[in-house]
N, C-alpha and C positions, 0 to 999 in steps of 0.2 A: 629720883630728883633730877632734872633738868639742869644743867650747869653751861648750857652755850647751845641758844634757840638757835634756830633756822633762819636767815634774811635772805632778801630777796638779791639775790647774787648781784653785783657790781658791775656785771657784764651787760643786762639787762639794761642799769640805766643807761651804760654808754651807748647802747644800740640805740635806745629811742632817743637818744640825745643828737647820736650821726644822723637820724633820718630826719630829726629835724631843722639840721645846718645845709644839708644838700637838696639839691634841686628835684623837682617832682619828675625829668628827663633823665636824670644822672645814672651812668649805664649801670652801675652797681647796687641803685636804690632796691629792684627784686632779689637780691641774692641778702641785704640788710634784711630785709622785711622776712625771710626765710629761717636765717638766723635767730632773729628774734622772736617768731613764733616757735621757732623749737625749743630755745630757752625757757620761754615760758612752760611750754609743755613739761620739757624736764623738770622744773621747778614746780612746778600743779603735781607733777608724777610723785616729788620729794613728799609734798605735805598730805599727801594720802599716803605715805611710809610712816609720816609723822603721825598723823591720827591713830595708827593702829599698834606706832610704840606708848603714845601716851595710854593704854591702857595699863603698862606695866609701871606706871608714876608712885599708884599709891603702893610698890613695894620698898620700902625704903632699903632695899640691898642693893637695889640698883642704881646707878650715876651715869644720864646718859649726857652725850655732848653730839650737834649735829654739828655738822659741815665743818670740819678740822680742816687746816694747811699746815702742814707740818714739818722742820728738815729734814730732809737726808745730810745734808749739805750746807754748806754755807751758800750753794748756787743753784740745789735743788732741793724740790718736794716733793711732799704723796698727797693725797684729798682721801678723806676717810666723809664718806655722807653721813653714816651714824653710825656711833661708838655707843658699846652698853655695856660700862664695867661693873662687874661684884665683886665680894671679896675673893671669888675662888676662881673667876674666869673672867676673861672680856671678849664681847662679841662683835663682829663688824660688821654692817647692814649696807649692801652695794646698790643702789637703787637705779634701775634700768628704765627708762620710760620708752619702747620701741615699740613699733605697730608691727606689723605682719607675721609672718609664722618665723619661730629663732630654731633653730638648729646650732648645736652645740657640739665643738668637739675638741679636744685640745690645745688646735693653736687657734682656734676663731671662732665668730660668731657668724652662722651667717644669715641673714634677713631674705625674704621672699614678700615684696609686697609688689600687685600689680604687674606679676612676671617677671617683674625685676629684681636679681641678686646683688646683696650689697655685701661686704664683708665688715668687721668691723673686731677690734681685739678681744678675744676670748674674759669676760668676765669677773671668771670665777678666779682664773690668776690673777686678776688686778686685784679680785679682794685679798686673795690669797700673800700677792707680793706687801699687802698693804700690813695686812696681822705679821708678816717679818719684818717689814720694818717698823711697825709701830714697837714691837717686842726690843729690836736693838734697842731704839731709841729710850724706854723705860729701863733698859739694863745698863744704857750710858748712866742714867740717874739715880743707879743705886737702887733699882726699885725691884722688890723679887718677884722673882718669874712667876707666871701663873700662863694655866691653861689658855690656848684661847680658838674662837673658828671664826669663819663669816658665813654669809650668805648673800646670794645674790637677789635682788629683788625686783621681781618683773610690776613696773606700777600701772602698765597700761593696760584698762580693763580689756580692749582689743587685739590684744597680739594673741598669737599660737603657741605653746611652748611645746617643740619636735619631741620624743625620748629619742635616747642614742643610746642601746643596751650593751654600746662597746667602750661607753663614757660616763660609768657608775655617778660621777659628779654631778650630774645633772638633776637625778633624781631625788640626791642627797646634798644638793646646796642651792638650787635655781627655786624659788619661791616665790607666792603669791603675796602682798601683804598681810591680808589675811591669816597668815601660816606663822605668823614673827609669835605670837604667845607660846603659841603649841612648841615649835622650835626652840624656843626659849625654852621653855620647860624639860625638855629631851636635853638639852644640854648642860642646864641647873641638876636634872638627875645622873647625869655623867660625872659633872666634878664638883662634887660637895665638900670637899673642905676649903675650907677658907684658909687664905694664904696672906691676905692683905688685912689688914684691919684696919680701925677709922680713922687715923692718923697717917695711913701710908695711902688711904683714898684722898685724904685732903692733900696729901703730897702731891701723887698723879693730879689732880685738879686743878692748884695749882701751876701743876708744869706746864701740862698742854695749852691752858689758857696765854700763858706766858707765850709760848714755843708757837703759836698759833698765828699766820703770816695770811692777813690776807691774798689774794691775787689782783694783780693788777692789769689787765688784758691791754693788748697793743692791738684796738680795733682799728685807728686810721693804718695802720702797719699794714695788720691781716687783710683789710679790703683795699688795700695799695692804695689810700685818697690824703693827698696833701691837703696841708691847710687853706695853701690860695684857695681850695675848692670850696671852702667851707663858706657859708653865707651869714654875712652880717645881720645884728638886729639883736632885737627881742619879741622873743614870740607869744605871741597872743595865741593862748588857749580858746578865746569863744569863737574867732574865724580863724585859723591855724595860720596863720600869715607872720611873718618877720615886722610886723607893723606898728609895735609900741614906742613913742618917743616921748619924753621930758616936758611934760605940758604943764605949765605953773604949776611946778613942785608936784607933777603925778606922773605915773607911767599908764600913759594911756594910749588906747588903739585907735590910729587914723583912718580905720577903716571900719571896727564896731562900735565904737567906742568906751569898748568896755576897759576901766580902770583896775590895775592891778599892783595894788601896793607891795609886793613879792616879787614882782618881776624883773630887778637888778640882783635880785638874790637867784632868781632861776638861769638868766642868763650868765652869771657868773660860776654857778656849779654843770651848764657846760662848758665853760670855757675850762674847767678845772679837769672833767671827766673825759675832756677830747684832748687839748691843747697844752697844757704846764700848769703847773701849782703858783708860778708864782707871776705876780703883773705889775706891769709900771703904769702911771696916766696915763703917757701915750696911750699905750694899748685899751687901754681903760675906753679911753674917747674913739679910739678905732672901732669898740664893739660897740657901745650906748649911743654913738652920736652926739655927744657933748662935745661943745666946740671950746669952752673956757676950758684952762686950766687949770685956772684960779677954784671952779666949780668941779673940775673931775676931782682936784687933791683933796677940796670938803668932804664929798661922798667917801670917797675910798677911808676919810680918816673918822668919819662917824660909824663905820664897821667897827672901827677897832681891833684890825688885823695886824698880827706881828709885821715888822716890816724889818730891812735890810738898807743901807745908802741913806741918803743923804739929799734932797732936792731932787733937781732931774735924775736922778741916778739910781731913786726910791724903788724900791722893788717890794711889792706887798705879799705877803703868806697867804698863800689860802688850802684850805682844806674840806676834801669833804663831809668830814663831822662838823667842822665851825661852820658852814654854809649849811646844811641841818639844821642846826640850832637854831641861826637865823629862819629858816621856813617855817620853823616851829613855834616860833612866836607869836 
């Protein structure tokens, strides 16, 4: 049973949100755009791991959860891509989306594409650091020990995977998707007694769910772009233009004219996913173009978002589940 799907990572939307506030010239716009296609690929790389755990759904021994954040720390975390507990073990599925031929050997990974070597952190100890710490963390909660391994999983139908016959790990944790049943089952035959029962899986279930932090990426940070940089408006999806403005009571484009009754909601969850959680009017009419006051305070108070202050002083909540909602309406 499935107890915490897959979504499409957070990072994703900031990306396509930055490429939409900056200029088609802006030195950084190819190195964005690079970014976010890798994103994506890792994420396409996840839900082809995912297709091939959901075979294991109709065993009800098993409780899997994707994409965990978890503490170490009150200042740090781990990422666990997929967790698959039973009552006698739990397993952790590492998912790699890499092209080229991978070479493996204790402290690195290393890639070969197009002549070019890249290095990147050896895999198999991230899963590896990952089953210890996930282990502390269930023995802070009281939770009794049980068995546990990973695997690493290569999702790219096009990469190479080298042997290393001086790096037995390789051959006995690096795997295809394809290979997560069979795997599973070599491991189910290893530790067959059950050590947890259904009361101490609903415990774990609860915990992690609880324990479970999203990430919140610092992309204007990472690509060094302040906000003066960032480009005013609302963006019209039918010509990609910043070109929507407040046309008796619509938001419509001055240059397709196509009308978009969601488009204070779209521009307001980038303003949420680049810039600050929270807005005054000012700012309000800085990004919409609304010149009244009188008109910015209506809008923002027909949302119906928590606020803070008092008058000018008003600072509105926002968030990105409550701006969902609204889209979703």
């Amino acid at each position: 049973m499935v107890k915490k799907l897959r979504t499409i990572p957070i990072i994703i939307f900031m990306l396509e949100a930055l490429l939409r506030r900056i200029p088609q010239t802006h030195p950084k716009r190819n190195d964005i755009e690079k970014e976010l296609s890798r994103r994506w690929a890792g994420f396409r790389g996840e839900q082809s791991l995912d297709y091939y755990v959901e075979s294991l759904f109709n065993r009800e021994e098993y409780t899997v959860f994707h994409d965990l954040r978890l503490p170490i720390s009150n200042e740090a975390f781990f990422q666990i891509d997929t967790l698959i507990l039973s009552p006698s073990f739990f397993t952790i599925l590492e998912g790699k989306y890499i092209l080229g031929e991978l070479f493996f050997d204790p402290n690195q990974l290393e890639r070969t594409l197009d002549g070019k070597v890249d290095i990147f952190p050896n895999p198999i100890v991230q899963a590896e650091n990952q089953q210890y710490f996930l282990s502390a963390l269930l023995e802070k909660y009281s939770i009794p020990r049980v068995p546990n391994t990973s695997f690493v999983v290569i999702t790219s139908p096009n990469s190479i995977i080298k042997p290393n016959p001086d790096y037995p790990a390789v051959s006995q944790k690096v795997i295809r998707p394809a290979a997560i049943r069979s795997k599973l089952d070599m491991v189910k035959q290893k530790f067959r007694n059950p050590i947890l029962d259904k009361k101490d899986i609903q415990k774990v279930t609860r915990l992690l769910l609880k324990l479970h932090t999203p990430a919140w990426p610092k992309v204007m940070e990472k690509f060094q772009i302040s906000e003066e940089e960032l480009l005013p408006g609302i963006y019209c999806e039918g010509c990609n233009h910043l070109s929507i403005k407040r046309i008796r009571r619509n938001w419509t484009c001055t240059i397709c004219g196509k009308t978009d009754k969601k488009a204070l909601f779209k521009l307001l969850m980038d303003y949420t996913l680049l810039q600050d959680s929270k807005i005054t009017n000012q700012k309000f009419r800085e990004l919409t173009g609304v010149s009244s006051v009188h008109m910015a305070s209506k809008m923002l108070k027909s949302l119906n978002l928590p606020y803070k202050g008092e008058l000018r002083h008003r600072e509105y909540e926002l968030s990105v589940e409550q701006l969902r909602k609204l889209l979703d309406m």
